[in-house]
HTML snippet that shows the backbone in 3Dmol.js (N, CA, C, O; Angstrom):
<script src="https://3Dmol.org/build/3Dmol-min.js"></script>
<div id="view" style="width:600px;height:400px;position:relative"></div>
<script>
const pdb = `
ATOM      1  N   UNK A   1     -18.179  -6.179  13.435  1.00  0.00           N
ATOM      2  CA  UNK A   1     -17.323  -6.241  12.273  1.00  0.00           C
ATOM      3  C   UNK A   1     -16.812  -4.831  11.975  1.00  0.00           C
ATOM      4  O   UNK A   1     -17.485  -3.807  12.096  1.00  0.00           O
ATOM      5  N   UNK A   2     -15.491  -4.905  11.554  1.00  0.00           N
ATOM      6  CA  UNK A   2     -14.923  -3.318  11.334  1.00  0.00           C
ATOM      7  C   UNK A   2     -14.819  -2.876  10.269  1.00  0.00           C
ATOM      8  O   UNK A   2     -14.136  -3.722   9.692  1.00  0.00           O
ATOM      9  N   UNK A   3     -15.100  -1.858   9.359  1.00  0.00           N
ATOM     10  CA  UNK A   3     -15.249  -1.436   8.483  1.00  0.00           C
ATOM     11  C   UNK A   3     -13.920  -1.569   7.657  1.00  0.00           C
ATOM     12  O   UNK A   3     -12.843  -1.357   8.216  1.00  0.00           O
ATOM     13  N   UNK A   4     -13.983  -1.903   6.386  1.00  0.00           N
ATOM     14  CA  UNK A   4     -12.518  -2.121   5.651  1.00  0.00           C
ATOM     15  C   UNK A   4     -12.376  -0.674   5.290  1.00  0.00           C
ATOM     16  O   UNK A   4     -13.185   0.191   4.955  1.00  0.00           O
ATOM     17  N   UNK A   5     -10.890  -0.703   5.497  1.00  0.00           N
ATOM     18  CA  UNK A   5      -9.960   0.289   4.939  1.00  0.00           C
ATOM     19  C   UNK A   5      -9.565   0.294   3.218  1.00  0.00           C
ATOM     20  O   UNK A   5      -8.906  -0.652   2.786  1.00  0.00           O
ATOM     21  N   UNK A   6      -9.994   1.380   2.301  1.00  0.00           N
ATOM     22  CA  UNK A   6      -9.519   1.532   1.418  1.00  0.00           C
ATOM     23  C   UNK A   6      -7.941   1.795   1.273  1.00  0.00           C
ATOM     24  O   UNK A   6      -7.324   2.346   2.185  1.00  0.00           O
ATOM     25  N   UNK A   7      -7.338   1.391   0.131  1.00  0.00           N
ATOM     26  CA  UNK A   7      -5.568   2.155   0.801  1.00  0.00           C
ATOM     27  C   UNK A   7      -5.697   2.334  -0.787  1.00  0.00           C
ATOM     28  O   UNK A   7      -6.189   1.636  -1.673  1.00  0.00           O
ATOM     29  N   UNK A   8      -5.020   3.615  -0.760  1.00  0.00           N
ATOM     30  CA  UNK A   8      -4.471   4.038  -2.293  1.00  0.00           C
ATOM     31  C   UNK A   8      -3.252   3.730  -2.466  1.00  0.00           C
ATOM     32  O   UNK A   8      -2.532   3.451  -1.508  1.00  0.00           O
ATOM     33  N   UNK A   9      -2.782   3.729  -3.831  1.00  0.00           N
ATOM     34  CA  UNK A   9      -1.107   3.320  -3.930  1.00  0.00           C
ATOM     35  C   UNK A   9      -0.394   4.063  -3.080  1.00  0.00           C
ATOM     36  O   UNK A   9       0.091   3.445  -2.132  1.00  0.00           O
ATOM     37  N   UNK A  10      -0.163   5.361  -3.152  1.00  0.00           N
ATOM     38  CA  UNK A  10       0.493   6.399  -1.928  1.00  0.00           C
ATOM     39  C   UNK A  10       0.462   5.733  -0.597  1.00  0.00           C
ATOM     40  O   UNK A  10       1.545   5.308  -0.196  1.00  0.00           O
ATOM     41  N   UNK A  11      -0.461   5.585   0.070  1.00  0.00           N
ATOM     42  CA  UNK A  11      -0.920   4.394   1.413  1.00  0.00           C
ATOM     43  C   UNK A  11       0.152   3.358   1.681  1.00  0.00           C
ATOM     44  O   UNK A  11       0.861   3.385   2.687  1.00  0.00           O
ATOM     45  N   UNK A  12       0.256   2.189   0.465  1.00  0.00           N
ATOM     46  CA  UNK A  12       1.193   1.541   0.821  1.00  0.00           C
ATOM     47  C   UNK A  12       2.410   1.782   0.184  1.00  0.00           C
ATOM     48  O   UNK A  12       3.351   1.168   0.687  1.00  0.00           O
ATOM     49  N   UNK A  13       2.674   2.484  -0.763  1.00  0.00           N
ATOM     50  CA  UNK A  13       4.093   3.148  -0.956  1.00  0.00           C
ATOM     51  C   UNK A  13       4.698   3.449   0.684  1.00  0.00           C
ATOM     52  O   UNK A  13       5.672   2.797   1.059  1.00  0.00           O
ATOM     53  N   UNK A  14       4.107   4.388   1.539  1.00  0.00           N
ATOM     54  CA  UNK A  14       4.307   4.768   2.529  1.00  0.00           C
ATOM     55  C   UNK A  14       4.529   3.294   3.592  1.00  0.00           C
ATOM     56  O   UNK A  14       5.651   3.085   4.053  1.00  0.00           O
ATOM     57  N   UNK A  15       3.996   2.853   3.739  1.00  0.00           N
ATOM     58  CA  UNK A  15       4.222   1.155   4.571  1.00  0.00           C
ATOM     59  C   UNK A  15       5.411   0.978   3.810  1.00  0.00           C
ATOM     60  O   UNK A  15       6.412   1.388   4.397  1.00  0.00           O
ATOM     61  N   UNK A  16       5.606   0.498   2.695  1.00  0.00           N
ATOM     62  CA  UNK A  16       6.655  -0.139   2.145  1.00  0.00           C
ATOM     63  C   UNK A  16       8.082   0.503   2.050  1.00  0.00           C
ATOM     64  O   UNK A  16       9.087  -0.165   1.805  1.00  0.00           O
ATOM     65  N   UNK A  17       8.085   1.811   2.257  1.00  0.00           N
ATOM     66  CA  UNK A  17       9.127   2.600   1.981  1.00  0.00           C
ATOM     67  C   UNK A  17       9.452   3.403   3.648  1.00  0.00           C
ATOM     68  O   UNK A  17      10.094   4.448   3.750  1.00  0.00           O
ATOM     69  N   UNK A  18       8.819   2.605   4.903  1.00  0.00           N
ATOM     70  CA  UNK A  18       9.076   3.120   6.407  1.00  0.00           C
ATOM     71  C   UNK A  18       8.633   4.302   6.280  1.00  0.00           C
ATOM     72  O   UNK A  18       8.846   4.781   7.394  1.00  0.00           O
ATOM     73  N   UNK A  19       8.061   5.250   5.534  1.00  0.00           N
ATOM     74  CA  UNK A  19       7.582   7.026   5.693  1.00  0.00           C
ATOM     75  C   UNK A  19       7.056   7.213   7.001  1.00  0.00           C
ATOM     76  O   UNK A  19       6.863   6.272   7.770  1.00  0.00           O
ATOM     77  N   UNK A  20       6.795   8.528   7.303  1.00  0.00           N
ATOM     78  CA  UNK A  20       6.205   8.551   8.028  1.00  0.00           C
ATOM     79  C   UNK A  20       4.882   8.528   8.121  1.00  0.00           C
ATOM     80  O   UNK A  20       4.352   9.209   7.242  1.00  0.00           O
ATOM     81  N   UNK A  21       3.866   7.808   9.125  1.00  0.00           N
ATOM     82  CA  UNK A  21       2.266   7.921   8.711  1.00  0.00           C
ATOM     83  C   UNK A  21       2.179   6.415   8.262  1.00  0.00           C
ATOM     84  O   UNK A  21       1.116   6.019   7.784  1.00  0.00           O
ATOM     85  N   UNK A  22       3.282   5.530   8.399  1.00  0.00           N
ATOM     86  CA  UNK A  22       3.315   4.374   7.716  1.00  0.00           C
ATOM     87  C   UNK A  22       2.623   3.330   9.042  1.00  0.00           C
ATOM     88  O   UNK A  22       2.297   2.156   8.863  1.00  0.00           O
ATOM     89  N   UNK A  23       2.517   3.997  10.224  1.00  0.00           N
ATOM     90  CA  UNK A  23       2.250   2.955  11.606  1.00  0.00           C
ATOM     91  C   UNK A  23       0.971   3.209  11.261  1.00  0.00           C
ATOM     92  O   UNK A  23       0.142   2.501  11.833  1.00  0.00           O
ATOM     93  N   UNK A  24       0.517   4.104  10.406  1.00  0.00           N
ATOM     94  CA  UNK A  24      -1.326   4.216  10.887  1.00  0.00           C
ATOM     95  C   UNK A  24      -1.986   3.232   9.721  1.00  0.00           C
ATOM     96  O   UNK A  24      -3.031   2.605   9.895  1.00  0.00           O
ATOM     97  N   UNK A  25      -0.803   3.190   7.898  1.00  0.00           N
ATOM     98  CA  UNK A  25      -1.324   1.932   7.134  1.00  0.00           C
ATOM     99  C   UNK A  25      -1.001   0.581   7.653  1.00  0.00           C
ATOM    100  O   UNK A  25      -1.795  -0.313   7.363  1.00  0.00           O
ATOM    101  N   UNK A  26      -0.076   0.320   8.296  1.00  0.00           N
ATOM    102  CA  UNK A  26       0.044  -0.813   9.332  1.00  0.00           C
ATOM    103  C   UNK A  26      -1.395  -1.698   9.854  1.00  0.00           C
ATOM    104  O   UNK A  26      -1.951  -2.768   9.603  1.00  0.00           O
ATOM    105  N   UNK A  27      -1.639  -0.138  11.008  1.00  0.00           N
ATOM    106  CA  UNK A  27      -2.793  -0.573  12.057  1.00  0.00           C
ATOM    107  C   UNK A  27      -4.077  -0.768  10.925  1.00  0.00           C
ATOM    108  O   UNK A  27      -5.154  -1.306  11.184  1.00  0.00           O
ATOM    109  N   UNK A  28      -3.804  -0.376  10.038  1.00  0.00           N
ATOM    110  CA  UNK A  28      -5.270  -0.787   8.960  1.00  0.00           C
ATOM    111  C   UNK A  28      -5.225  -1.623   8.179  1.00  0.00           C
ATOM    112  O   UNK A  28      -6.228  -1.919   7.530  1.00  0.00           O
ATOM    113  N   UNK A  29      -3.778  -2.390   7.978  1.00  0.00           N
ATOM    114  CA  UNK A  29      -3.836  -3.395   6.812  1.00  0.00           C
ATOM    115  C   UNK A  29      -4.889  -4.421   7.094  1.00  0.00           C
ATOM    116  O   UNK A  29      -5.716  -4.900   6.317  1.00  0.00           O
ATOM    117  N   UNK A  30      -4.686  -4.663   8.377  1.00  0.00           N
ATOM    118  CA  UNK A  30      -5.157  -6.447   8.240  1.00  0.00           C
ATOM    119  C   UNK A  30      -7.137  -6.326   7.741  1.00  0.00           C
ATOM    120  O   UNK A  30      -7.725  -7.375   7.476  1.00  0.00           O
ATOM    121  N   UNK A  31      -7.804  -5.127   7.698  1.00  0.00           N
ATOM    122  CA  UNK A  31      -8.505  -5.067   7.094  1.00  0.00           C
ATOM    123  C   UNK A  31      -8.845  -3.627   5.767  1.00  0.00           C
ATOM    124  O   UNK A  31      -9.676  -2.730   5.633  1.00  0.00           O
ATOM    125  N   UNK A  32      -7.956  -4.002   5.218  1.00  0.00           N
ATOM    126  CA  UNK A  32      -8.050  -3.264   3.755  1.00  0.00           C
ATOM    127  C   UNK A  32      -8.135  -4.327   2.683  1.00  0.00           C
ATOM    128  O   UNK A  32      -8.119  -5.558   2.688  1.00  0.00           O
ATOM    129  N   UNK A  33      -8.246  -3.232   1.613  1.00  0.00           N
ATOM    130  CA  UNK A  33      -8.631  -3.720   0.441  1.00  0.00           C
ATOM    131  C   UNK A  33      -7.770  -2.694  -0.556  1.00  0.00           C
ATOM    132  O   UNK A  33      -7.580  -1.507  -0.293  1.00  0.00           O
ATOM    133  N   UNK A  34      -7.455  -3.138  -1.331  1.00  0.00           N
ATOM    134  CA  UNK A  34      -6.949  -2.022  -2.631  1.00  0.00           C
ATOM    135  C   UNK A  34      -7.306  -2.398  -3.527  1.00  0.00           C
ATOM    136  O   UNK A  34      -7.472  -3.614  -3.631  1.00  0.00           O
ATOM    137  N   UNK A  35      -7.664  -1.317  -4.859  1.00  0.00           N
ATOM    138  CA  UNK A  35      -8.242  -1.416  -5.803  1.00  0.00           C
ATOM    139  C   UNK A  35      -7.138  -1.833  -6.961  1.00  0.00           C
ATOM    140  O   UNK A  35      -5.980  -1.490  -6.722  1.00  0.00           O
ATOM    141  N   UNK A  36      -7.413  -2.605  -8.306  1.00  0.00           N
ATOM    142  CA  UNK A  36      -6.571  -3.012  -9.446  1.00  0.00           C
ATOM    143  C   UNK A  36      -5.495  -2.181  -9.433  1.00  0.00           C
ATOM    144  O   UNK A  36      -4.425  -2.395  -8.864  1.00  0.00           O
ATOM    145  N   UNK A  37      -5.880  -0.981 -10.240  1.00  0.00           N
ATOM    146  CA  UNK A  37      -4.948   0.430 -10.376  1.00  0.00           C
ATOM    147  C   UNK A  37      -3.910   0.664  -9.765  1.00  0.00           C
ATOM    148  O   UNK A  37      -2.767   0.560 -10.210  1.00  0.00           O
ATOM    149  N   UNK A  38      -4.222   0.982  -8.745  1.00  0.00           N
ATOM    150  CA  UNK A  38      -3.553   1.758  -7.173  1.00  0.00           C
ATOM    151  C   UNK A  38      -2.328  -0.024  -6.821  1.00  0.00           C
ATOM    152  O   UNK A  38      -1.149   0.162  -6.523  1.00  0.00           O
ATOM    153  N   UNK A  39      -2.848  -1.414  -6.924  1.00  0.00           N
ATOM    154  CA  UNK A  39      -1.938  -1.906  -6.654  1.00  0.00           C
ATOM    155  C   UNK A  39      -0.958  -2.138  -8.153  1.00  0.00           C
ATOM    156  O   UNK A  39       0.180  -2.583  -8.005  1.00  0.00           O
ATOM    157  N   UNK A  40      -1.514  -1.783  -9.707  1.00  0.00           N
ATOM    158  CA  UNK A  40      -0.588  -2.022 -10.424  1.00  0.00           C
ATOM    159  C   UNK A  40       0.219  -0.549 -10.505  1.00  0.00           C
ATOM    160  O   UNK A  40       1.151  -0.584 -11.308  1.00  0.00           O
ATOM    161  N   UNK A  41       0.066   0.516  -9.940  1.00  0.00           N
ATOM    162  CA  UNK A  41       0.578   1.680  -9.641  1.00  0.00           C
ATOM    163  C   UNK A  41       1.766   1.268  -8.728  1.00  0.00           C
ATOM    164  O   UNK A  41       2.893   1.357  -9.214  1.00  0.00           O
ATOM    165  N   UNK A  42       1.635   0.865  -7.565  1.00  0.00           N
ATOM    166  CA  UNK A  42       2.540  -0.383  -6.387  1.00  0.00           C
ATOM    167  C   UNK A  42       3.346  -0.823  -7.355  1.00  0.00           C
ATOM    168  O   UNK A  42       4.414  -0.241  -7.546  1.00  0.00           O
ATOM    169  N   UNK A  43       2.989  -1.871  -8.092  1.00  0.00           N
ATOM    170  CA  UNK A  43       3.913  -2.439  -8.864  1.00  0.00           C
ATOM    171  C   UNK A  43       4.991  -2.101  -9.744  1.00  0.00           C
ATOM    172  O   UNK A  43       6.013  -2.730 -10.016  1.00  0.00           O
ATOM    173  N   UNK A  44       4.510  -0.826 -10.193  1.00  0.00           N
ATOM    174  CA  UNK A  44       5.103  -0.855 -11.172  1.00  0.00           C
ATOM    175  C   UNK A  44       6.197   0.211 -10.453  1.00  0.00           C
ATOM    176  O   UNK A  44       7.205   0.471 -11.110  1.00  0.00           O
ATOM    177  N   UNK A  45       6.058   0.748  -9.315  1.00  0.00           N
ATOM    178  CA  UNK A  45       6.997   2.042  -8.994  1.00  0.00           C
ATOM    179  C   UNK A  45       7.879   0.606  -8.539  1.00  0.00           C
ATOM    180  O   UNK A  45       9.007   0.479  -9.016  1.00  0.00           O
ATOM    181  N   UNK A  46       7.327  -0.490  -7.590  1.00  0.00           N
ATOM    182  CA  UNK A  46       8.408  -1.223  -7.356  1.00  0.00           C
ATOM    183  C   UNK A  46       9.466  -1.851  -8.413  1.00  0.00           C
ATOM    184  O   UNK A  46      10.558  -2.281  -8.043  1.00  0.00           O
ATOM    185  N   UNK A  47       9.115  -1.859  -9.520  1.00  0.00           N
ATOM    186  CA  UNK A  47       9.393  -2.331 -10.333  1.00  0.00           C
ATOM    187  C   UNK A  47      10.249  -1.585 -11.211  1.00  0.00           C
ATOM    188  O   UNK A  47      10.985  -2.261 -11.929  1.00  0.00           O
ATOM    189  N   UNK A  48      10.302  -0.508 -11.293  1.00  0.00           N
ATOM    190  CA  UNK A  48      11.319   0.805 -11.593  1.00  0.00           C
ATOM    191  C   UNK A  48      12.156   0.719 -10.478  1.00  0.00           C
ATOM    192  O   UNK A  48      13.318   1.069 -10.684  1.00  0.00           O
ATOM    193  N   UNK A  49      11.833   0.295  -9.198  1.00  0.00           N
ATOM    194  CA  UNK A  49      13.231   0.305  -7.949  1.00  0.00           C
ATOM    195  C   UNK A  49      13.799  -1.295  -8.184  1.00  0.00           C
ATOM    196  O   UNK A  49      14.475  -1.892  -7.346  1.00  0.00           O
ATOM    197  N   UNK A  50      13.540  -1.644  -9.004  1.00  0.00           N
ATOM    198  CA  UNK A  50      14.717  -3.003  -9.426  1.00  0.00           C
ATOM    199  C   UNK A  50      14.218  -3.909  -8.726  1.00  0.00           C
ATOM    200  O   UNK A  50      15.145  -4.712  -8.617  1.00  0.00           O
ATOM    201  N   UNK A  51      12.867  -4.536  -7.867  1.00  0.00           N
ATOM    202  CA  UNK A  51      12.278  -5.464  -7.796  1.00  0.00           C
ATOM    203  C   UNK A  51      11.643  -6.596  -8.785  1.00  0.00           C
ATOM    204  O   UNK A  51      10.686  -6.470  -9.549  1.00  0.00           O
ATOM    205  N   UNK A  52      12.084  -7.215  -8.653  1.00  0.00           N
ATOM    206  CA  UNK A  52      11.698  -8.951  -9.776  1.00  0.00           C
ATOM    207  C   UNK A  52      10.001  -8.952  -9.600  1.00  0.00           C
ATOM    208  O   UNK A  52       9.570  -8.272  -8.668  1.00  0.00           O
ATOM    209  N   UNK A  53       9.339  -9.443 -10.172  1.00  0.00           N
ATOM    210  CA  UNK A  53       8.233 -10.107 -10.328  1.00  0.00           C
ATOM    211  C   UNK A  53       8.061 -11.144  -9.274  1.00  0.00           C
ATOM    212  O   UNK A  53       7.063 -11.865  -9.274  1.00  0.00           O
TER     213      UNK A  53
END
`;
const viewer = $3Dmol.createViewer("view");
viewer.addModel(pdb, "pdb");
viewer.setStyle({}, {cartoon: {color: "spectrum"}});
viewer.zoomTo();
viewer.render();
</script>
């Protein structure tokens, strides 16, 4: 079993926005985890870029 990946909001900001460093949150999603915060942090920057609910 492989150890889960923590991802901070920055982490997937970077996936979501193509950055660079974004192939290495990729290769770690399918076992991460993110914490409340860090994904309502996610949210809410998406959400200032004119994304709906």
């Amino acid at each position: 079993m492989s150890k889960a990946a923590v991802l901070d909001a920055s982490a997937l900001l970077c996936l979501l926005n193509g950055e660079q460093g974004s192939e290495r949150v990729l290769e770690a999603l399918p076992r991460a985890v993110i914490g409340a915060a860090n994904l309502a942090e996610v949210v809410s920057k998406l959400r200032e870029r004119g994304l709906s609910v």
